[in-house]
N, C-alpha and C positions, 0 to 999 in steps of 0.2 A: 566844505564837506571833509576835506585830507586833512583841517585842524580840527574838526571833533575827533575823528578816526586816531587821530594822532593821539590827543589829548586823550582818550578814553584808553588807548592803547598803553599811553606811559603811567597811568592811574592805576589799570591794571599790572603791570609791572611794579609797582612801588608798593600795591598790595600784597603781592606776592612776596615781597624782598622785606617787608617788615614781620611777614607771618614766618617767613624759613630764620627769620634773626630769631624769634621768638622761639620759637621750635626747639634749635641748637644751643639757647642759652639754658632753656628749661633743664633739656636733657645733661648736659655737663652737672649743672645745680646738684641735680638727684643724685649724681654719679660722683660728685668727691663727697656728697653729705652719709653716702650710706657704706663710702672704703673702709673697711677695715675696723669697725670703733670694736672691739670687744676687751673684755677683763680675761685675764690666765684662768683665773680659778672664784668661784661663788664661794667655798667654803675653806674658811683659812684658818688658822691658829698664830696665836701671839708671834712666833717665831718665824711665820712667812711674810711674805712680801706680795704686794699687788703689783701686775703686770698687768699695764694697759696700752696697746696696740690703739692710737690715735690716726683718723686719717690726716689728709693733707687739707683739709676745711676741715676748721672745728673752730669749738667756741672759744671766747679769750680768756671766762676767767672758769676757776677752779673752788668747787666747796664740797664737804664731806659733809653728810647730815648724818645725826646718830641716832638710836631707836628712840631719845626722849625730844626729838625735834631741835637740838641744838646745831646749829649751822658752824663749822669752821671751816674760813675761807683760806686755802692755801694759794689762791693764785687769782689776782684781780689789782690792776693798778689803779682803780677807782677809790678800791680803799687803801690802797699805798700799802699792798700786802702781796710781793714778789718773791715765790723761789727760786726764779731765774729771770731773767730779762724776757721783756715779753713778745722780743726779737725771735730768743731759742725757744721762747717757750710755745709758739707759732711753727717751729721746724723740727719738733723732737719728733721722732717716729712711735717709741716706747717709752713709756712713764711708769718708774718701778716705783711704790710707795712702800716702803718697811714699817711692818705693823707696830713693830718696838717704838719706833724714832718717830714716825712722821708727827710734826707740829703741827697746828691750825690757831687763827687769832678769831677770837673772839671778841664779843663787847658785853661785859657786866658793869652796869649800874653807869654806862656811858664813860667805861675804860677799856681801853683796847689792851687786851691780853692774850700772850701765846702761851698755849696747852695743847700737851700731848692727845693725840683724835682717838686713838685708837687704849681707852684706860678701861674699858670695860668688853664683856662679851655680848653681843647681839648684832643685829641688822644694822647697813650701813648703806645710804645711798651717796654712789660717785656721782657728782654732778657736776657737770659742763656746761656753760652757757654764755652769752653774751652780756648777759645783767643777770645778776645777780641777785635783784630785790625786785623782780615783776614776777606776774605770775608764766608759767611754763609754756603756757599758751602765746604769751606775747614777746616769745624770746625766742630765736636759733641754739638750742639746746641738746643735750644728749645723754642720758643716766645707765649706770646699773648700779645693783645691788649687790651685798658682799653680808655674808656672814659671818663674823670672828666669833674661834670658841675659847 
């Protein structure tokens, strides 16, 4: 009888010790995914710069989408397109992008080429993700939106 009691008692405990793991892992998860991600400013003009306040978990790579669906990916070592090592690029706190300058590579006709992101006025989605090429749904991700006038 004191090895059921036993046995039932340390089963009870071990269930216990997997739910509270689970518990504290979830809550941490939530807690670096939603630090800090925001943009300075939605509405900018040619001669500003974007200020993005990154938490400490985020995604690895970096693309700009433009109002006609074109994707430039500034930041993804998949496709061998880094603007910084993906060491700093994991530890930056803020990421300023200059509406003037910033580049992004693209692929027309199955040739990789860098052009300027930001060559017209409209809607602009920042997006962050793990992949790059799934849909939103099946990625650790994170966006906003920017209007250049």
């Amino acid at each position: 009888m004191k090895i059921i009691v036993s046995t039932f008692i340390l089963f009870c405990l071990a269930l216990l010790s997997i739910g509270c793991g689970e518990i504290k892992a979830v809550t941490a998860e939530k807690h670096h995914t939603v630090e800090h991600f925001f943009i300075s400013s939605t509405e900018l003009t040619k001669n500003d710069v974007i200020t993005i306040n990154l938490p400490k978990l985020r995604p690895k790579n970096l693309a700009i989408v433009d109002s006609n669906d074109q994707w430039f990916i500034i930041q993804s070592a998949e496709a061998n397109v880094l603007m910084m090592s993906e060491e700093e690029f994991s530890l930056i706190k803020v990421l300023e992008l200059p509406i003037k300058s910033t580049k992004g590579t693209i692929w027309e006709n199955g040739l990789k080429i860098t052009k300027t992101v930001f060559k017209e006025s409209g809607k602009y989605q920042i997006y962050f993700a793990d992949n790059l090429e799934t849909e939103p749904d099946n990625t650790f991700n994170f966006s906003a939106h920017v209007i250049v006038k």
